[in-house]
C-alpha positions in Angstrom: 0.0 0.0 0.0 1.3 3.4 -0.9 2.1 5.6 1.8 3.1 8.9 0.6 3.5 10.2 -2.9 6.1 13.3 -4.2 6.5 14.4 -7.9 8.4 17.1 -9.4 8.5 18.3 -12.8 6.3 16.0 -14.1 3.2 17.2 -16.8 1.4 20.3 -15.0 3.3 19.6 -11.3 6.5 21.6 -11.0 6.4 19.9 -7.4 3.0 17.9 -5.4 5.2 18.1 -2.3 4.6 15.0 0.1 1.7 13.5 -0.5 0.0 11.5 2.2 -2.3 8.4 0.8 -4.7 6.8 2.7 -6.3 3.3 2.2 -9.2 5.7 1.1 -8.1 8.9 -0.8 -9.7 11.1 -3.0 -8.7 13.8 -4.8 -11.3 16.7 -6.2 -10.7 19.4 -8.5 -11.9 21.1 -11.7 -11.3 19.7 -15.0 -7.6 20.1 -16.6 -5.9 20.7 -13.1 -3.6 17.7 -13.2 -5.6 15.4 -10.7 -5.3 12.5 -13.9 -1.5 13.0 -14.2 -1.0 11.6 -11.5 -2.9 8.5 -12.3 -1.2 8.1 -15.4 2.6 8.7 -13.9 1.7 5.7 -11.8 0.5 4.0 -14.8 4.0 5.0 -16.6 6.1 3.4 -13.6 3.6 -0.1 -14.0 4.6 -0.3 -17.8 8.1 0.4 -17.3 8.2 -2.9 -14.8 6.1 -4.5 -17.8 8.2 -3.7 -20.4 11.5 -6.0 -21.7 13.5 -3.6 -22.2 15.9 -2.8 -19.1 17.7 -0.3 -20.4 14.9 1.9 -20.7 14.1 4.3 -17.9 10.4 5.1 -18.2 8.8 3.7 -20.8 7.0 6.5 -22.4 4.2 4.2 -24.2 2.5 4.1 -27.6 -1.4 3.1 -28.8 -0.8 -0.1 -27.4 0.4 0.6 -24.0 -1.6 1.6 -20.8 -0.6 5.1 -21.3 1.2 7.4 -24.3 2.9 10.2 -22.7 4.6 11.4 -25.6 8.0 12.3 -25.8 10.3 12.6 -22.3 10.2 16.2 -23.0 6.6 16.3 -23.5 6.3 14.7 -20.1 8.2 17.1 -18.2 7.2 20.8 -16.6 6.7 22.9 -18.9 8.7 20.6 -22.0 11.8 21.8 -20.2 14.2 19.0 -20.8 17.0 20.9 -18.8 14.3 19.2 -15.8 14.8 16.3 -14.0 12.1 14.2 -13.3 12.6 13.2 -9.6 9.7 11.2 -7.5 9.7 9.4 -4.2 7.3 6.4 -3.3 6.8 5.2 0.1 4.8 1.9 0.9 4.1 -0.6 3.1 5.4 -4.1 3.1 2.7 -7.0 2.8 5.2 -8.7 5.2 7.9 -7.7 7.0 11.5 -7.9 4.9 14.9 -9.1 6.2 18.5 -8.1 5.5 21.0 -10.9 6.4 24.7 -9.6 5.9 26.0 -13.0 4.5 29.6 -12.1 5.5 28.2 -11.4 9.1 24.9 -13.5 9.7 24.7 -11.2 12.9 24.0 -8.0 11.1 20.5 -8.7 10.6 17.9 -5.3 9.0 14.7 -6.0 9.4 11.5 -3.1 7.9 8.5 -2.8 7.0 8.2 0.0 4.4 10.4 1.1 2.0 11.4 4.0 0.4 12.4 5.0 -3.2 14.0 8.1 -4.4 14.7 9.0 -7.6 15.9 11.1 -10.1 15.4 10.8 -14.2 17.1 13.0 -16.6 17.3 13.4 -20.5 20.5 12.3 -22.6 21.5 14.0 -25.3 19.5 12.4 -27.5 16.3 13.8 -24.8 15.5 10.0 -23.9 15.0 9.9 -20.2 17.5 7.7 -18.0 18.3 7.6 -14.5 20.8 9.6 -13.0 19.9 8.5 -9.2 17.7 6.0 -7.5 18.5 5.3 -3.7 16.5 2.7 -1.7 15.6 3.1 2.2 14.4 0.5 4.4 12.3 1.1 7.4 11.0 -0.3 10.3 8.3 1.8 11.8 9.1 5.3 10.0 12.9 5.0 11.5 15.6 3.9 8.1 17.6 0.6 9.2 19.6 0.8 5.8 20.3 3.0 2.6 21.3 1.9 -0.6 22.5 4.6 -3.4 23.1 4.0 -7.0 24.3 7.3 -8.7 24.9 7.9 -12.4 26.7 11.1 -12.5 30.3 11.2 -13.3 30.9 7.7 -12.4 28.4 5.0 -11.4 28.7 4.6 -8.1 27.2 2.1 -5.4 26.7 2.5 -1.8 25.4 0.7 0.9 24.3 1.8 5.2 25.4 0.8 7.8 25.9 -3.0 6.1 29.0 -2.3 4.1 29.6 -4.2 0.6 32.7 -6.1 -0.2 34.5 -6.4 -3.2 34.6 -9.8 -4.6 38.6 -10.8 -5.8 39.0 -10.2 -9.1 36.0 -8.4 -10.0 37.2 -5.4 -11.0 35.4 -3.9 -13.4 33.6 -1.1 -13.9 29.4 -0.4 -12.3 26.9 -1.2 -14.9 24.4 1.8 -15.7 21.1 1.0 -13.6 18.4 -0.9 -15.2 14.9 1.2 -15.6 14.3 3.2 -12.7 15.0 1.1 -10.1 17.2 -2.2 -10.8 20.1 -2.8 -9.9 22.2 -4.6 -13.0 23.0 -8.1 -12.3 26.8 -7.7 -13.3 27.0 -4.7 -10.8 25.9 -7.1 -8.1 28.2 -9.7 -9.0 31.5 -7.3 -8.3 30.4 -7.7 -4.2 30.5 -11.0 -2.0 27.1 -9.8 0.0 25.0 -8.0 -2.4 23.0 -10.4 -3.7 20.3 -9.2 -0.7 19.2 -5.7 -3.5 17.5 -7.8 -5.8 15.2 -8.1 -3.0 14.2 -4.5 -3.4 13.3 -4.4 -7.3 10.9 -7.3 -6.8 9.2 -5.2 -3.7 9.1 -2.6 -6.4 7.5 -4.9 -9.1 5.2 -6.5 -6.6 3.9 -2.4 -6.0 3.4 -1.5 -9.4 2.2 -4.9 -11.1 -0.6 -4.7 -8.3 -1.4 -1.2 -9.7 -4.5 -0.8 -11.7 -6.7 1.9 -13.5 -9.9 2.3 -13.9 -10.8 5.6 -16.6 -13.6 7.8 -16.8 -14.7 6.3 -20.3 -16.1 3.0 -20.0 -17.6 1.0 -22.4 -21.3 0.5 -23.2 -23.5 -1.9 -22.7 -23.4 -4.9 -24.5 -26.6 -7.8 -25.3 -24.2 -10.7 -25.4 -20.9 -11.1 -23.2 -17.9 -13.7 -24.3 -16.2 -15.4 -22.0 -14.1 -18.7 -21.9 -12.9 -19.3 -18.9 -9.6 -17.0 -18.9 -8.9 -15.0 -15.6 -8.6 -11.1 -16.4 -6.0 -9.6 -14.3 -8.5 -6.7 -13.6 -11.6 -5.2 -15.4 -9.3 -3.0 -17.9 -8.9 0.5 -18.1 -12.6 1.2 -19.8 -14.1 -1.5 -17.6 -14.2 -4.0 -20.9 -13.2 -7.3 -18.8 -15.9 -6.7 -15.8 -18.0 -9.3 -16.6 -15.4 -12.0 -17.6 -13.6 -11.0 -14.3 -16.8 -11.3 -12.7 -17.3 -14.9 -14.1 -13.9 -15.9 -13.1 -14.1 -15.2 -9.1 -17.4 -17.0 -9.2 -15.9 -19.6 -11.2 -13.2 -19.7 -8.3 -15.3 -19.9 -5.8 -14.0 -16.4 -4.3 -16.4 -15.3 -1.5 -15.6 -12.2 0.2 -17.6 -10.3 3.1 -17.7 -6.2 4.1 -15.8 -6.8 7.2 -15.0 -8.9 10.2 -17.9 -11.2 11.5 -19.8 -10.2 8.1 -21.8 -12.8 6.3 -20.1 -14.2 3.1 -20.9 -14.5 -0.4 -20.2 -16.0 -3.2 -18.2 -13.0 -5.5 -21.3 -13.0 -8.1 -24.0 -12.5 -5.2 -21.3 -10.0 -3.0 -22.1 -7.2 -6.5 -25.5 -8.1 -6.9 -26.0 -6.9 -3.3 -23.9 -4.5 -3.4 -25.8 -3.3 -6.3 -29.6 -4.0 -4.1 -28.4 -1.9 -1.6 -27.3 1.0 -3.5 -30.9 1.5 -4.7 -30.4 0.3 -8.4 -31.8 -2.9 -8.9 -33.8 -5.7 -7.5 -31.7 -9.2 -9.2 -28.8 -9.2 -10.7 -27.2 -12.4 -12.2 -24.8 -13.7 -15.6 -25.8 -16.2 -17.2 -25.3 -18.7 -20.2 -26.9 -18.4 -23.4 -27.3 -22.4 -23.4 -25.3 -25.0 -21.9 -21.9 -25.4 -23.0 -21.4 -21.8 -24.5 -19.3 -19.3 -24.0 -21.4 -16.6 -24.6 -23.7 -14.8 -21.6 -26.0 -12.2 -21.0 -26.4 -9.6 -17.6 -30.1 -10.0 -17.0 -31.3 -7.6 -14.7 -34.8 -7.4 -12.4 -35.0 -3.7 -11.6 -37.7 -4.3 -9.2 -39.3 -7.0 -7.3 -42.4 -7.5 -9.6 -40.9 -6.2 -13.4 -39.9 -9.1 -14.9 -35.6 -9.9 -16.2 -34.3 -7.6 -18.6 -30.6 -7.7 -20.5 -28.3 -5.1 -19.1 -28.6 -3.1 -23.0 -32.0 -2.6 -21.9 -32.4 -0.5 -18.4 -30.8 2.5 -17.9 -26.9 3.4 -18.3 -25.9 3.7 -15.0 -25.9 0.1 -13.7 -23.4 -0.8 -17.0 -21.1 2.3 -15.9 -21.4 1.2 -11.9 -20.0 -1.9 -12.5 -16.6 -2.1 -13.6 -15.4 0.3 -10.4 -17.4 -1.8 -8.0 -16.4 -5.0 -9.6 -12.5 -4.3 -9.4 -13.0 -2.7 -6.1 -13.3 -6.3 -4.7 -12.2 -8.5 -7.7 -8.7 -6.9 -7.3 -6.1 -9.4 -5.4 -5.2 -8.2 -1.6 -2.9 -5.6 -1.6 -3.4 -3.9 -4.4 -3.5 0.0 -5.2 -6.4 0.5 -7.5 -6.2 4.4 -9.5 -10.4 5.4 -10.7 -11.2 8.6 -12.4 -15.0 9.7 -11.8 -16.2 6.7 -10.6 -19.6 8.4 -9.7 -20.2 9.1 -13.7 -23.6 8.6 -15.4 -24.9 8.0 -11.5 -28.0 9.4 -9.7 -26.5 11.8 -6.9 -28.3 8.9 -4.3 -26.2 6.6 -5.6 -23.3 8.4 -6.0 -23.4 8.9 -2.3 -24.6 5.0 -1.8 -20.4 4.6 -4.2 -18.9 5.9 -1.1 -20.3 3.2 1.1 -19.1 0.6 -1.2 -15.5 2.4 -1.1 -15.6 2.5 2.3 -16.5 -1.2 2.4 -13.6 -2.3 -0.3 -10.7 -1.0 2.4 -12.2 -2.9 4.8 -13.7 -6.4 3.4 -12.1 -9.5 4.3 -11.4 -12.8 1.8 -10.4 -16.1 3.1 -10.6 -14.1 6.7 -7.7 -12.5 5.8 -7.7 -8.5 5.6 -7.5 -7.5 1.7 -5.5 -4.6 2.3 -7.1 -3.2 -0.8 -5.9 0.7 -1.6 -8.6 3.0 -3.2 -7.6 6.4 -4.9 -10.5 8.0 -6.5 -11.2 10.9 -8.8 -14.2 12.6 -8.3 -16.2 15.8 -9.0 -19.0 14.6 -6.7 -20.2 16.4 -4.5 -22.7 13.5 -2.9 -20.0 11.1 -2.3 -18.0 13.9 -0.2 -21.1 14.3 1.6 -21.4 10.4 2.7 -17.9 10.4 3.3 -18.1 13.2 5.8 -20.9 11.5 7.4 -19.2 8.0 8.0 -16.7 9.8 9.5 -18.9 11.7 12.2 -21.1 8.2 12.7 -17.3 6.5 13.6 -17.8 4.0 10.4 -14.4 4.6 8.9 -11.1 6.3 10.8 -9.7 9.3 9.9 -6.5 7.8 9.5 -7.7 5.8 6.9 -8.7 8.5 4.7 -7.1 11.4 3.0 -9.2 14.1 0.8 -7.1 16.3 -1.7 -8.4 19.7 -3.8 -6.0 20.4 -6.8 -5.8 23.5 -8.7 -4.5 25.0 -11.2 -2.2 28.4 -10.7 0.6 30.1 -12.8 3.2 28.0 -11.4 1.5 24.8 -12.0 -0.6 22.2 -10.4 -0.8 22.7 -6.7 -2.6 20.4 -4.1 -4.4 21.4 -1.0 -4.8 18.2 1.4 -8.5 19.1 3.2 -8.9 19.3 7.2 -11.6 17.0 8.2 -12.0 16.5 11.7 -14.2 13.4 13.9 -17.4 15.6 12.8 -16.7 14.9 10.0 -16.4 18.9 9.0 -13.7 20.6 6.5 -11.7 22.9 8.3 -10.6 24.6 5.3 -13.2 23.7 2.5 -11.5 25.1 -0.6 -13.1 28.5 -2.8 -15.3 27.7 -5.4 -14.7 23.8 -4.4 -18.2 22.8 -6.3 -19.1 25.7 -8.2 -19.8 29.4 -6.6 -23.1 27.9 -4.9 -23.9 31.2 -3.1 -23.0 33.3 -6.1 -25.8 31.9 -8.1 -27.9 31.8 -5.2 -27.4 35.9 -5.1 -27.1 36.2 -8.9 -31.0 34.5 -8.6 -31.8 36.4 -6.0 -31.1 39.7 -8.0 -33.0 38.3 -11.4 -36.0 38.0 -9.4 -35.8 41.4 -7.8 -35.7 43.1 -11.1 -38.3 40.9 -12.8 -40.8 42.0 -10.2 -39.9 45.7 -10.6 -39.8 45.5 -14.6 -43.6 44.0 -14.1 -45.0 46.2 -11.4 -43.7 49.3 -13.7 -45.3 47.6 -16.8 
């Protein structure tokens, strides 16, 4: 799970400062602020640990990939490719990680988050490498050991307090560092005891291959669904794979319930609840055009005397609900799951209803295990702040376990404003103009009316 987030010099952000996430965080803002670019540097990071080629820093992405940004100098503060692109992730460990010192089996570092730092630059050709990545260990918010790779000048490794050896005879010269974050193999080999950093580019991998988005677009409905028997890593980016990911975790048995001591279902019957209780439908269920196909259909009893109907035919918003409430739980544990306007095409009841199911995705259980799920949300609703504030004050979900953002745009950039809510559940510092001027049009109505009246008692 991502603790805290910083970017500099990256699309509209000249610098986010440190960002604290939540298990629940949302971020608000008007349209074109930068809230998405963040989103989609994440997404930049995933395809980078995706891609085959090491030697590329941050792969940029084409038509085909899970994001295009362009050139390196398109993705940089204002196209500036004198910039360096720095960032800094912070997360927790799914389990704890140990250190051993193999020359000293004593010197033992043991953490629970990590830390990465780094820096990315253009070459002369204005493709991005890195010039710096250093790695920090942590046990408890306090580093147990720091490992430094930089690139300028000459390549240079270094490891604290556990101090690497040189291995006899190996005596040439540091590789350049692979992506962002790897370590090269024949670096590693030049030292007796640093075999342990490999350790930290599969935490890194295990973070960003759990990573998934969820867009504002999603796909319509469709009469007839296809699916045989393949298990979707998640729903895809326009939500296309939320019924064959649906199928699989039924298929698999998955059942999953909204907290401890909660009743289970089975993964099919956990939505179609879900989907009861947020006021939408009556019966929800897939199933098979005839035995032994592969194709299905989403019938759907909108109340509890209408009769079935397909999914193409009742309104749009149960097709757009889905895919964010489907990967909310079909995600695996301990995954960070990126949505952008979550709430669209919804009634603003259910939009508020979305928060309950948000709330209830950072805290469901599967296998009776905690699924550690991580939720950050775009939104522009109004409704689903509303319901969040109110959980709060009613003492259903910590303030700890939430953090609200407003982003803006000014002359220097992108700048975010984290929001002060307190156990009422009230905004300390609710932001100007945070849903539209609501008490300027309020007086600007106000005024109208006055001068109607006067224009027809003079007439």
């Amino acid at each position: 799970m991502l603790t805290h987030l910083h970017l500099e010099n990256f699309k509209a952000w000249q610098n986010t400062g440190d960002l604290r996430l939540a298990p629940l965080t949302v971020i608000f803002g008007p349209n074109s602020s930068g809230k998405s670019s963040l989103g989609h540097f994440l997404l930049a990071l995933k395809q980078t640990v995706l891609s085959a080629d090491r030697k590329s820093a941050l792969r940029l992405g084409d038509r085909h990939s899970l994001i295009d940004l362009g050139t390196f100098q398109d993705s940089l503060y204002d196209h500036d490719l004198s910039r360096e692109l720095k960032f800094s992730l912070r997360w927790k460990l799914p389990q704890i990680m140990e250190v051993i010192n193999v020359l000293k089996t004593n010197q033992r570092y043991l953490g629970n988050e990590i830390v990465l730092d780094v820096n990315v630059q253009a070459d002369s050709k204005g493709q991005p490498i890195t010039n710096f990545f250093r790695y920090q260990l942590l046990d408890e918010g306090h580093p147990k050991l720091t490992i430094t790779h930089r690139r300028k000048g000459k390549e240079k490794l270094e490891c604290s307090p556990l101090r690497l050896v040189r291995a006899m005879g190996r005596k040439w010269p540091l590789e350049a560092p692979e992506k962002f974050y790897r370590f090269a193999d024949r670096s590693l080999s030049r030292y007796q005891n640093a075999d342990f950093m490999v350790e930290f580019s599969l935490a890194v991998e295990h973070l960003l291959e759990n990573f998934y988005y969820l867009g504002p677009l999603r796909e319509p409905p469709r009469r007839v669904y296809a699916w045989s028997g393949d298990t979707p890593s998640d729903v895809g980016s326009k939500g296309e794979y939320t019924i064959a990911a649906l199928l699989a975790a039924t298929a698999a048995n998955r059942e999953l319930n909204r907290g401890p001591k909660k009743r289970r279902y089975l993964f099919d019957q956990f939505i179609a609840k879900w989907l009861k209780d947020m006021g939408m439908i009556y019966g929800f269920q897939v199933v098979p055009l005839a035995e032994g196909r592969k194709e299905y259909e989403v019938l759907i009893q909108v109340n509890k005397n209408s009769p079935e109907v397909k999914l193409t035919d009742v309104g749009f918003g149960v097709s757009q609900v889905l895919p964010p409430i489907v990967q909310a739980f079909y995600a695996p544990p301990d995954s960070i799951i990126w949505m952008e306007q979550p709430e669209i095409h919804l009634h603003p009841s259910v939009q508020s209803n979305l928060a309950d199911v948000f709330i209830s995705a950072i805290k469901a259980n599967e296998k009776g295990k905690p699924r550690n799920v991580q939720l950050i949300i775009e939104s522009h609703s109004e409704h689903f702040l509303m319901r969040l504030q109110r959980r709060i004050a009613e003492g259903e979900v910590a303030l700890h376990d939430i953090a609200v953002y407003f982003v803006r745009h000014e002359k220097d950039g992108a700048s975010i404003e984290p929001l002060r809510i307190n156990k009422d559940g009230d905004i300390e510092n609710w932001p100007e103009n945070f849903f539209g001027d609501e008490m300027g049009e309020i007086a600007a109505r106000t005024r109208a009316a006055m001068e109607r009246r006067k224009r027809e008692a003079s007439s």
